[in-house]
C-alpha positions as CSV (number, residue, x, y, z in Angstrom):
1,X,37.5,52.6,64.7
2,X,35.8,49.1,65.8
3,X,37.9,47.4,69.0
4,X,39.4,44.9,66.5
5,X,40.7,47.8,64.1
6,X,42.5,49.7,67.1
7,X,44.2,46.3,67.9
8,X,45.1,45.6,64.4
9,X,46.7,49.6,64.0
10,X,48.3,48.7,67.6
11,X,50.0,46.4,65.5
12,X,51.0,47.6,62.4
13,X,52.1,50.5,64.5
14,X,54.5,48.5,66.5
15,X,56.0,45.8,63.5
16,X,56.5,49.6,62.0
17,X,58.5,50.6,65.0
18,X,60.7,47.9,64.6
19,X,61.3,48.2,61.2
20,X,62.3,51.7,61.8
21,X,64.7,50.2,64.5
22,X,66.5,48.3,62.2
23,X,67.2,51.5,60.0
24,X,68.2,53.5,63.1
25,X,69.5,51.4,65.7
26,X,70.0,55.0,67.8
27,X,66.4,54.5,68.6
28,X,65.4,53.4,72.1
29,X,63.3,50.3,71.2
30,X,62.0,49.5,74.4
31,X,61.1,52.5,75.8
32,X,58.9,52.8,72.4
33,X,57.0,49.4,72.2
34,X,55.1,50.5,75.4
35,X,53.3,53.1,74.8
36,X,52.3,51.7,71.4
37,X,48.5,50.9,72.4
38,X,48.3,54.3,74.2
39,X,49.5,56.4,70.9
40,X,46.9,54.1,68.6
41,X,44.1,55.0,71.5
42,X,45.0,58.7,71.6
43,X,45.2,58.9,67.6
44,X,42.7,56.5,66.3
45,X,40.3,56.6,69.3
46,X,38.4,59.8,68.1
47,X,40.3,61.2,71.0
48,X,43.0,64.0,70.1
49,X,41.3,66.2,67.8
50,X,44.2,67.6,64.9
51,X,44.4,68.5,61.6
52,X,47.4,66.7,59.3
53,X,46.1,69.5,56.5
54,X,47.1,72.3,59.1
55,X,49.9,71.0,62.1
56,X,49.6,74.3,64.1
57,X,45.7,74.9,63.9
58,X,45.2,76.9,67.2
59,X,42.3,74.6,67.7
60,X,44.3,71.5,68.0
61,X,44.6,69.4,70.9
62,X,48.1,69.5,71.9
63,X,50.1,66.2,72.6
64,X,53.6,66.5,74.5
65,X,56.0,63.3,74.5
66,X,57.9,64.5,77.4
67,X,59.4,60.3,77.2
68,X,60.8,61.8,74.0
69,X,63.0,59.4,73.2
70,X,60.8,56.7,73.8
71,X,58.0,57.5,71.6
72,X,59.0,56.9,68.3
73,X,55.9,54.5,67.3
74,X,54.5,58.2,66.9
75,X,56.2,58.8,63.3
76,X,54.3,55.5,61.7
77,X,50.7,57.3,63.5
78,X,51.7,60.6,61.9
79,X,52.7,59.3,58.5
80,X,49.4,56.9,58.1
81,X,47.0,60.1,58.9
82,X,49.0,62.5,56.2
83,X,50.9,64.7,58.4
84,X,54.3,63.8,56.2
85,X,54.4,61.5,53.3
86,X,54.9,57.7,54.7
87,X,58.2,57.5,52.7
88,X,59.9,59.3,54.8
89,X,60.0,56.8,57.6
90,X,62.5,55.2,55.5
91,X,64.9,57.7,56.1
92,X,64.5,57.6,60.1
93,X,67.5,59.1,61.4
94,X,69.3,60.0,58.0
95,X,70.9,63.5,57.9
96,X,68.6,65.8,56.7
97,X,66.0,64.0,57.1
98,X,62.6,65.4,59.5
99,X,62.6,62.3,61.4
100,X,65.1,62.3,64.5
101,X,65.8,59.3,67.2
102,X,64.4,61.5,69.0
103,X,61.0,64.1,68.1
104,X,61.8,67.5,67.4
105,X,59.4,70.1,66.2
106,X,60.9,70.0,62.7
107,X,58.6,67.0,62.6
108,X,54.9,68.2,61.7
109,X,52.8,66.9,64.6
110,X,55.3,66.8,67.2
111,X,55.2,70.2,69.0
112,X,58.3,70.4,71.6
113,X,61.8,69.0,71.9
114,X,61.8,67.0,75.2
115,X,64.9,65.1,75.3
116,X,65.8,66.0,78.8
117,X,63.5,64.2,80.6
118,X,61.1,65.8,83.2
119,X,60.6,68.7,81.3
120,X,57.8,68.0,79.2
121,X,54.6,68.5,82.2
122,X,56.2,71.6,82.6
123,X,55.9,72.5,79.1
124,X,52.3,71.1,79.0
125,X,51.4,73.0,82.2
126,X,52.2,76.4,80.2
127,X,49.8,75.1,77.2
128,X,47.0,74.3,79.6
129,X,47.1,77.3,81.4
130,X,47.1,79.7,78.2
131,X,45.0,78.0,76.0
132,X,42.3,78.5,78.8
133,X,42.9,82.1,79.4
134,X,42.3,82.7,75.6
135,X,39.6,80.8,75.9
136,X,40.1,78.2,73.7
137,X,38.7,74.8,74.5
138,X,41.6,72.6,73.3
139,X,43.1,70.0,75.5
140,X,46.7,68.4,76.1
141,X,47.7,65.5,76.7
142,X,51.1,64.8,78.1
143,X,52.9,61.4,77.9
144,X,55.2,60.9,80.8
145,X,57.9,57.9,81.5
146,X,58.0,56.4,85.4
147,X,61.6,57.4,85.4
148,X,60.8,60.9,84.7
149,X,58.7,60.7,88.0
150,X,62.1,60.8,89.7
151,X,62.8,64.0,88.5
152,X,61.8,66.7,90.7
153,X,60.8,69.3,87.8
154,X,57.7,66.4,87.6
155,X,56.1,67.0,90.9
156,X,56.8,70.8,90.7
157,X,54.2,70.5,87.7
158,X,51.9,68.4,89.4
159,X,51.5,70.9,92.2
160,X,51.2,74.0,89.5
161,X,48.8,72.4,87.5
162,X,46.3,71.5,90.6
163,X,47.0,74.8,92.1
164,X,45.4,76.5,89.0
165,X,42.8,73.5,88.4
166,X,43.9,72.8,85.0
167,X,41.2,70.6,84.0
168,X,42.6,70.6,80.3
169,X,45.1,68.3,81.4
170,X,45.8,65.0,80.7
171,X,49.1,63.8,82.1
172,X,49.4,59.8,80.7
173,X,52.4,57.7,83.4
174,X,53.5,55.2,80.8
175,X,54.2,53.0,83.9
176,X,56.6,50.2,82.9
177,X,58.6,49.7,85.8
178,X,62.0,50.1,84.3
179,X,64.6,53.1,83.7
180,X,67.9,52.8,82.1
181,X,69.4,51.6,84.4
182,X,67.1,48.9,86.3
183,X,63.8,48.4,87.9
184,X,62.0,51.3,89.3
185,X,61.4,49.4,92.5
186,X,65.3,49.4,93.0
187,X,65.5,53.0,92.3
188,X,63.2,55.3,94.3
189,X,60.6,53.0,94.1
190,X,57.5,55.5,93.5
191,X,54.6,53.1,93.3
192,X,51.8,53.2,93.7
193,X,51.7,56.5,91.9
194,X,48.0,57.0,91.7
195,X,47.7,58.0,95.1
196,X,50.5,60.3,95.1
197,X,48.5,62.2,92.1
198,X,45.7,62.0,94.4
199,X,46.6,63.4,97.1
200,X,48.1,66.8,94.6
201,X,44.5,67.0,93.7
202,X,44.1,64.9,90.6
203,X,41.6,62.7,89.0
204,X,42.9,59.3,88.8
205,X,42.4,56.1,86.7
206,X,44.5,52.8,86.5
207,X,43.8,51.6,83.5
208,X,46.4,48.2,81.5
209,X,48.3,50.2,78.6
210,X,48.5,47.4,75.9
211,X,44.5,47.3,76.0
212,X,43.8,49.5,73.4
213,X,40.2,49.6,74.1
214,X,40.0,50.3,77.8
215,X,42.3,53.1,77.2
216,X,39.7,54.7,74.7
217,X,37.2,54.0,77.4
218,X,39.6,56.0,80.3
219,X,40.8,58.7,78.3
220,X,37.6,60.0,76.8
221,X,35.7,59.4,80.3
222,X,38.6,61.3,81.7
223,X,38.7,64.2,79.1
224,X,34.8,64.7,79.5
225,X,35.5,65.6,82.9
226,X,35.5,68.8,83.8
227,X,35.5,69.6,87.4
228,X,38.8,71.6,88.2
229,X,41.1,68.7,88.9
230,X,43.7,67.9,86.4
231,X,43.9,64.2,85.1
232,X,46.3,61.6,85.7
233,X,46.3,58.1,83.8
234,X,48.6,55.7,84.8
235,X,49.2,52.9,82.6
236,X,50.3,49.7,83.4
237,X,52.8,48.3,80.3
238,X,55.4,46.5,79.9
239,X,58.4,47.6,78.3
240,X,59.5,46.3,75.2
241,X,56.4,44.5,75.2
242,X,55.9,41.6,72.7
243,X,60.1,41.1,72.3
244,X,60.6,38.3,75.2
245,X,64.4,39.6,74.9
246,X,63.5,43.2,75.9
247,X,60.5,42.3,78.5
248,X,62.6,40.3,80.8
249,X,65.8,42.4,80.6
250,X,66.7,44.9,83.2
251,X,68.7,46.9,80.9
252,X,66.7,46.6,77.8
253,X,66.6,50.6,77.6
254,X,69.8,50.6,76.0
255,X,69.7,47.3,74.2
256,X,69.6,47.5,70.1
257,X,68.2,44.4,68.8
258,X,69.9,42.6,66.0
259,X,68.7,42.1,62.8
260,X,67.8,38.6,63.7
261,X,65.8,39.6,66.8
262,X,63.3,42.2,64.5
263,X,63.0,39.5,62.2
264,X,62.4,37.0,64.5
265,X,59.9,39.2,66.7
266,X,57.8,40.4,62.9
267,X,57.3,36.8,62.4
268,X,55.8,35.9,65.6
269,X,52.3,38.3,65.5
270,X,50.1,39.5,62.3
């Protein structure tokens, strides 16, 4: 896609998100309006290579929302490239439907439960490791939350993976300085993670996570890199990003917007 295109899917993507919100308020809003631009880059930026015709092709990339609850702008990317008819987003969170608050792999495209969070590098670190012993060239991408960098199990991964140089590995911080309960700087306070990653033995970039382009520009630089060190992209968002109610609220991880606020927050942007 052109750089105007992404932007305009980065969009749609996220006025879709909200839409779904209204139909499920169990979805965590917040937590997925940041990662919007760094699902349309990953999707739509000729980036992770999969087949909607076939969800378990053994020569698909593999992509892990270990923030699994906050990465529900994935369903509208899955319907609008086939991998489930786009009607089904209106049942979002409807018994028996495929579409859960949060991803399961009863979804096609979503490949692992992660709804514990700090589990999901783990799970990525297993992919990367066997799909290189069999020799197959796919990579994964994982897509972590700063609050899971709390969790122990996280760093625990980081050292496995750079032990065994998994160069397959894409591990994306989806760096929005919040967790449920407050500012990451009032928590642990972890910044600046990049040279945390560094010093493990990873590749680092910094790249700003609502510009769709410069992530196409990281992420493929990154994945074409192939010297033994695992890669770590940390993005800079903000969360809830474009809903001025969510982006200056402390707590907005567990906030569900009123009717009102979607409507209000569709109307401001194309």
């Amino acid at each position: 896609m052109l750089s105007n295109e992404l932007q305009a899917k980065a969009n749609w993507v996220r006025n879709r998100t909200l839409e779904m919100h209204r139909l499920a308020p169990g979805i965590r809003i917040a937590s997925s309006l940041s990662p919007v631009e760094i699902l349309t880059a990953l999707y739509y930026g000729n980036l992770l290579h999969q087949n909607p015709a076939d969800a378990r092709d053994p020569a698909r990339d593999r992509f892990v929302a270990s923030k699994g609850h906050g990465t529900l702008c994935l369903y509208p990317i899955l319907a609008d490239l086939g991998f489930f008819p786009a009607d089904e987003l209106d049942r979002v969170g409807k018994q028996n439907s495929i579409l859960g608050v949060i991803p399961e792999p009863i979804t096609p495209g979503v490949e692992t439960t992660n709804g514990s969070l700090g589990h999901g590098l783990g799970v990525a670190c297993g992919m990367a490791i066997a799909l290189r012993r069999a020799g197959n060239p796919a990579k994964v991408f994982v897509l972590c939350g700063d609050g899971e960098m709390n969790v122990g199990a996280i760093w625990e991964a980081v050292m496995f993976a750079a032990k065994h140089r998994l160069d397959n590995l894409h591990v994306i911080v989806d760096d929005n300085g919040r967790s449920m309960l407050g500012y990451q700087k009032d928590i642990l306070g972890l910044d600046p993670l990049a040279p945390k990653f560094e010093t493990f033995g990873f590749a680092v970039a910094e790249v700003d996570g609502h510009d769709v382009n410069a992530l196409v520009a990281t992420l493929r630089r990154l994945k074409l890199l192939a010297d033994g060190r695992p890669k770590a992209i940390i993005a800079r968002t903000i969360k809830g990003h474009t809903v001025p109610e969510l982006e200056t609220d402390p707590l907005a991880h567990i906030r569900v917007l009123s009717h009102q606020s979607i409507d209000a927050a569709l109307r401001s942007r194309p």
